[in-house]
N, C-alpha and C positions, 0 to 999 in steps of 0.2 A: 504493500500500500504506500502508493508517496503521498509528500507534504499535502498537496492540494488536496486531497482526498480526504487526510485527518483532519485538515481544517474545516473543513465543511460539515465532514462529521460530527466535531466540537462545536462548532458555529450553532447545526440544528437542534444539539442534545442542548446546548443555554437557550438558546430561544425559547424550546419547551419548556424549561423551566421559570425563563422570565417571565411565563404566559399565564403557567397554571400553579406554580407553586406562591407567589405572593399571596394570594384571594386566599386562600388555606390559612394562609399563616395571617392573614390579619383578621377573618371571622373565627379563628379556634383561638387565636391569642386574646381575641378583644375577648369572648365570650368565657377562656379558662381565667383570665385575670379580674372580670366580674365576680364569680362565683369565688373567687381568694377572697376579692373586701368582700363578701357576704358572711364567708365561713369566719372572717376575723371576727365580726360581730356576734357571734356566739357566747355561750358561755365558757367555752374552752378555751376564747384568745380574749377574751374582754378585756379581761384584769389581767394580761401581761405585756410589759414596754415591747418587750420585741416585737411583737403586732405591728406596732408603731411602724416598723422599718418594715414589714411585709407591705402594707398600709398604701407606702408611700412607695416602694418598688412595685406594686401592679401599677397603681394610678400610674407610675413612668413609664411601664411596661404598654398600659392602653393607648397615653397620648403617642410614642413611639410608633405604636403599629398603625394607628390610625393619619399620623403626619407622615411620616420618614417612609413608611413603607410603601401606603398610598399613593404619595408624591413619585417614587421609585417605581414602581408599576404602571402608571400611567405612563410614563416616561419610556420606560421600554419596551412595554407593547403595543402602545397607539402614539406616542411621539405626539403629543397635542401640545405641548409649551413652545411658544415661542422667543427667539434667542433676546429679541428688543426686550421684554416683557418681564421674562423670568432671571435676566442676571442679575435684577437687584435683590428678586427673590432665594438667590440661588446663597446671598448671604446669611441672610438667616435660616436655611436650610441645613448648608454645612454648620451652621452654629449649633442648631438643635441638633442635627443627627447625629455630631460627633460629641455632643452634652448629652444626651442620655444616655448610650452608651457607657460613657464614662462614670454619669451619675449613680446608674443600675450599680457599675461595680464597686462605687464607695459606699455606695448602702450595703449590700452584701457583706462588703468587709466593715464597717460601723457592726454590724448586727453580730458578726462571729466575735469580735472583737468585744461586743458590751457581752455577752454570754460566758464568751471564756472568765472577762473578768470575773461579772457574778457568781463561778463554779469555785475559779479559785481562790476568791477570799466571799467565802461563803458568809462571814462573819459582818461583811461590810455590802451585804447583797442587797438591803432596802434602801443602801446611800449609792451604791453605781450603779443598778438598773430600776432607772425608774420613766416613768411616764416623760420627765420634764427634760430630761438629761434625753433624753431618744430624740426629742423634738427639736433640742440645742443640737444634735450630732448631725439631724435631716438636716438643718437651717446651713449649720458648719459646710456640713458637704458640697452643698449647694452653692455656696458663694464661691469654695476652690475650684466645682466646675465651671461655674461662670467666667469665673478669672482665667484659668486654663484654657477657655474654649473661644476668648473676645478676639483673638488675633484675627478669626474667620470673617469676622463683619470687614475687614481691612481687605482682604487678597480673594476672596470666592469670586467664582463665576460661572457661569455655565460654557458646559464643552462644546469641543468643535462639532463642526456636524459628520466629520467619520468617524465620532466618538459614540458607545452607545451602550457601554456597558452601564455607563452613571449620567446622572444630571447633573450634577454640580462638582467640581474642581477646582482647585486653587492653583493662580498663575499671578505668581508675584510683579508686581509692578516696579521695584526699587531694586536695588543691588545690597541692602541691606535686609528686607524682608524675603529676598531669595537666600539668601547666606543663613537666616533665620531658617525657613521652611526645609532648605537642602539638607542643613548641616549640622542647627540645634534640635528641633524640633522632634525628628527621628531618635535620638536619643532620648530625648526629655519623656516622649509617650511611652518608648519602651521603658524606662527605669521608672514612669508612672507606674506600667503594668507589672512588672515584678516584686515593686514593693506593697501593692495592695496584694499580690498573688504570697507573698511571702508571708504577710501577717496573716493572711484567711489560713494557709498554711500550719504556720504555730500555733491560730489559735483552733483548727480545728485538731490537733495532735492533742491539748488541752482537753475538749472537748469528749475526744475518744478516748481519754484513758478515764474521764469520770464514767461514761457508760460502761466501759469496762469494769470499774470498781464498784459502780453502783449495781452491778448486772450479779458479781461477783459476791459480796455482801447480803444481796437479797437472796439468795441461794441459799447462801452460809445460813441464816435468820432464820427460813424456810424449813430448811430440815432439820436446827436443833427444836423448830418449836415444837413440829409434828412428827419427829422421832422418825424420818424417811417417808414420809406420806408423797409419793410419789404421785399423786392425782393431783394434790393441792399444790406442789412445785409446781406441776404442769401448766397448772390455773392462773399461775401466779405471771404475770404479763412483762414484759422489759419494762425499764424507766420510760414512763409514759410521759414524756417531758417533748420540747422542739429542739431539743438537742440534733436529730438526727435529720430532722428536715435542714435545717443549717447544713450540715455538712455536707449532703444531699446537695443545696441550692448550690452550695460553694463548688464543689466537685464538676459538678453540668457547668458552671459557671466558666469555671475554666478550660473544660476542652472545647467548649463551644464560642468563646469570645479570644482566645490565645492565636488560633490561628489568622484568622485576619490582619490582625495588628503584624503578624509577625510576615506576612507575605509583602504585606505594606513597607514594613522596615529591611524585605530584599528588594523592593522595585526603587526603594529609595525617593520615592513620593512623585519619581518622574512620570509625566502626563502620557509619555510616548507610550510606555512598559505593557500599554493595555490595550494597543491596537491589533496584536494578532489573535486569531479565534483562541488559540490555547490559552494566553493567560485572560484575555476575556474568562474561560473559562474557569480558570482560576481564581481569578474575581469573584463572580457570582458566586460561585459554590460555598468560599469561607463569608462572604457575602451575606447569605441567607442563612449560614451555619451560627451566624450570629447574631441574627434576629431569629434564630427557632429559639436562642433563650430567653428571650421577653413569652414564650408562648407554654413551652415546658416546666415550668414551676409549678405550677398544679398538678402537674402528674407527679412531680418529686415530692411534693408534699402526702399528695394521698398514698402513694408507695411509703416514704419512709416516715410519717407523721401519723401514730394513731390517735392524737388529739384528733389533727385535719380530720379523717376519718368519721371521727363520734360528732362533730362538728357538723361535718357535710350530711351525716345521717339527720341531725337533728335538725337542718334546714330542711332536707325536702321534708321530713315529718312534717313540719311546719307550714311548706307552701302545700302538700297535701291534705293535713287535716286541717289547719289553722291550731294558732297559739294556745286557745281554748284546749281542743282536743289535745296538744303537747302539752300541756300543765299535766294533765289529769292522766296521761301515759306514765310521764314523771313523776308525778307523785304515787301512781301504784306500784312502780319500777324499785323507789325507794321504801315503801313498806317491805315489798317482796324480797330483797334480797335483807332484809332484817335476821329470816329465817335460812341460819347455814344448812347445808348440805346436811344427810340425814349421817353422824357420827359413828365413828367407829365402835362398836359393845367389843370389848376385853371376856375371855373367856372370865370363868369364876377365879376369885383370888387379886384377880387385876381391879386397879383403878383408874376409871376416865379422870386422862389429863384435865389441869383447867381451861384451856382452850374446848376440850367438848363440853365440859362443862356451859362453861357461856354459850356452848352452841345450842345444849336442850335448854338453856333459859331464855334464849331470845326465839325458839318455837315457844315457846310458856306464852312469851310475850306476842307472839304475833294468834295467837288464840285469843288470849284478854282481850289485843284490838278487832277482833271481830263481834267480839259480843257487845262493845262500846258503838256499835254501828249506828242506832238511834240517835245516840246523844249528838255524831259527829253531824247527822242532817240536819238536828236540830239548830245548830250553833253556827257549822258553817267551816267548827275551826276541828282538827284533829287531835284529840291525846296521843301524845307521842310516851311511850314506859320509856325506861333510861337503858333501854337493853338500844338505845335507837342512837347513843353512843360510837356503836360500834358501825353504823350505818351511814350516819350523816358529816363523815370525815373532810367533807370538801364543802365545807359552808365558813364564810368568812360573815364576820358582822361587818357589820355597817354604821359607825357612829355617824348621825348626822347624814350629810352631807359631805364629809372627805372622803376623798378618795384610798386612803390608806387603809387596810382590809386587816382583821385580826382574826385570832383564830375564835372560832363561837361555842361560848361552854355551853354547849348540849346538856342539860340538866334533865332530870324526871319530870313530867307535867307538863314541858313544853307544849307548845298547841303551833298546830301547821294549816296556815291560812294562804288557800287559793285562790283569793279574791283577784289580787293582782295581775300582774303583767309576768310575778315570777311566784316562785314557792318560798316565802315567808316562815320563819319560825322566831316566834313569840315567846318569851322567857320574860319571868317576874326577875329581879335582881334585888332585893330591900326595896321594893315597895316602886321601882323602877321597869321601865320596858325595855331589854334590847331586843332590837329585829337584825334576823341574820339573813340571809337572801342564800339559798341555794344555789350554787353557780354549777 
């Protein structure tokens, strides 16, 4: 086969993809980075800052597909912009295209970064991951892309017309902003990228050895408590934490956004580099290999996040039955598992651990709340027995109005009021109310 042959072959395999592969990737992107801010708003990312940074990498993720990629698709399969028209356009194009990109990767690394910390000074984890500190770190990041990305408004333009792989390129006008773009520039984005890829790096090594020890400890815990109960190790689930979606996100993050940058830093940002069908080729492919990760983060989360998971379940419960019917799944979800597993009976001689123990006392207890049935229609509210302890582990009070979540002494007599928006538990305190909200 000679050259002309393989050009033409590479010529027609990008065309087909500049044709059909965009439209993909900007209604499965826009519509998986929807469904992230929805699962954020759950009970399972509410009340944690890292959200924050998920939060704000879809919303960058959506504008991204919906500008940059948009704008890129039209351009190369219908050629509708005209060169008078779109060069001034073509500056704020490369500003934003080459800004979110960038943006994406400083959130990413913000997020591994406030996580690792929070793991490893566990002790100082209510003063470095918080809601405010997330929002100072978006803010942070956003003004070094800004700053990083302003040179674009100076030098963009749109390409010549045997140009077709891109819309927009930069062609310095000065002999000081070519010496810029030729010489620094190339460096400067690369040792960008290595030092955000470096910290995601450490911190997800951080990150992996707490799941390891945390993976490892729960085991240990496990079968000194049940003397080898092999059913209930089984039961017993990984660190259910976003640990692993992080590393996840960070992982995808980087074989899918590395190559581009780095085929960039062999062409040496020359405009010519892209005229023959091959590295056209080569273009495109790391091209869209790097807007598929604005679109695959929702599949890395509901793979390695079984929060995402219980999260995403408990939306469509909600778009399918409405909030009403989810209260009241909820709240019989958490009577029901009140009552452990039916315990193990020790031949004669032997004595049930206190773990079975508490297991036939919280069946005692989920009996009592049956026969209290009356009362609870009457009222409205639920008698909770104190066996409800051992049930209601994931309830933070609520003082007020702050934001700051504490743990909620569950006490005997509590009452579980479904009137709300959420599952309520009411507790006397000396003659005082707390309400804990069920998250």
């Amino acid at each position: 086969m000679n050259v002309t042959e393989q050009d033409i072959r590479d010529a027609t395999f990008t065309h087909g993809i500049d044709v059909y592969y965009p439209p993909i990737l900007i209604v499965l992107g826009v519509a998986c980075n929807i469904l992230v801010l929805l699962v954020m708003r759950t009970r399972y990312f509410r009340y944690q800052p890292s959200s924050v940074y998920m939060v704000a990498g879809s919303i960058n993720d959506i504008f991204s597909l919906s500008i940059s990629m948009t704008t890129h698709w039209l351009h190369v399969t219908f050629d509708v912009y005209s060169r008078n028209k779109t060069r001034y356009i073509c500056k704020f194009l490369d500003f934003y295209g080459w800004g979110n990109c960038d943006l994406g990767i400083l959130i990413t690394t913000a997020m591994t970064i406030d996580r690792a910390l929070a793991i490893k000074f566990p002790l100082k984890k209510n003063d470095i991951s918080t809601f405010r500190r997330a929002k100072i770190a978006i803010f942070v990041v956003t003004v070094i892309t800004f700053a990083k990305e302003f040179h674009f408004f100076i030098g963009s333009d749109m390409v010549e017309e045997d140009r077709s792989e891109r819309l927009c390129d930069v062609y310095p006008k000065s002999d000081a902003y070519e010496y810029f773009w030729t010489k620094i520039w190339p460096w400067f984005h690369l040792s960008f990228l290595v030092i955000c890829f470096i910290l995601m790096f450490i911190s997800n090594i951080v990150l992996l050895c707490s799941i390891w020890k945390s993976s490892h400890r729960e085991i240990l815990n496990s079968v000194e408590k049940l003397k080898f109960d092999r059913s209930f190790v089984r039961g017993n689930k990984q660190v259910q934490t976003i640990t692993p979606m992080l590393i996840g996100e960070s992982i995808v993050l980087l074989l899918l956004t590395f190559p581009f940058s780095t085929q960039l830093f062999i062409s040496g940002y020359d405009s010519t580099y892209y005229q023959t069908a091959t590295t056209h080729f080569v273009f495109s492919l790391t091209f869209y290999m790097l807007y598929t990760n604005k679109c695959v983060n929702f599949f890395v989360y509901l793979v390695t996040g079984h929060r995402f998971r219980l999260g995403l379940k408990e939306l469509i419960t909600m778009c399918c039955y409405g909030k009403k019917k989810f209260r009241q799944s909820l709240y019989q979800s958490t009577l029901g598992h009140m009552a452990f597993s039916k315990p193990r009976i020790h031949s004669s001689g032997e004595h049930n651990t206190v773990f079975e123990q508490d297991a036939l006392s919280s069946r005692s207890a989920s009996e009592t709340n049956n026969n209290s049935k009356s009362d609870q229609e009457k009222t409205g509210l639920t008698i909770l027995s104190k066996q409800s302890e051992l049930n209601l582990q994931l309830i933070s009070s609520i003082i007020s109005r702050d934001s700051a979540k504490k743990s909620c002494p569950c006490k005997a007599n509590a009452t579980l009021d479904l009137s709300g928006d959420s599952i309520r538990v009411v507790l006397s305190n000396n003659g005082g109310v707390t309400e804990c909200s069920y998250l």
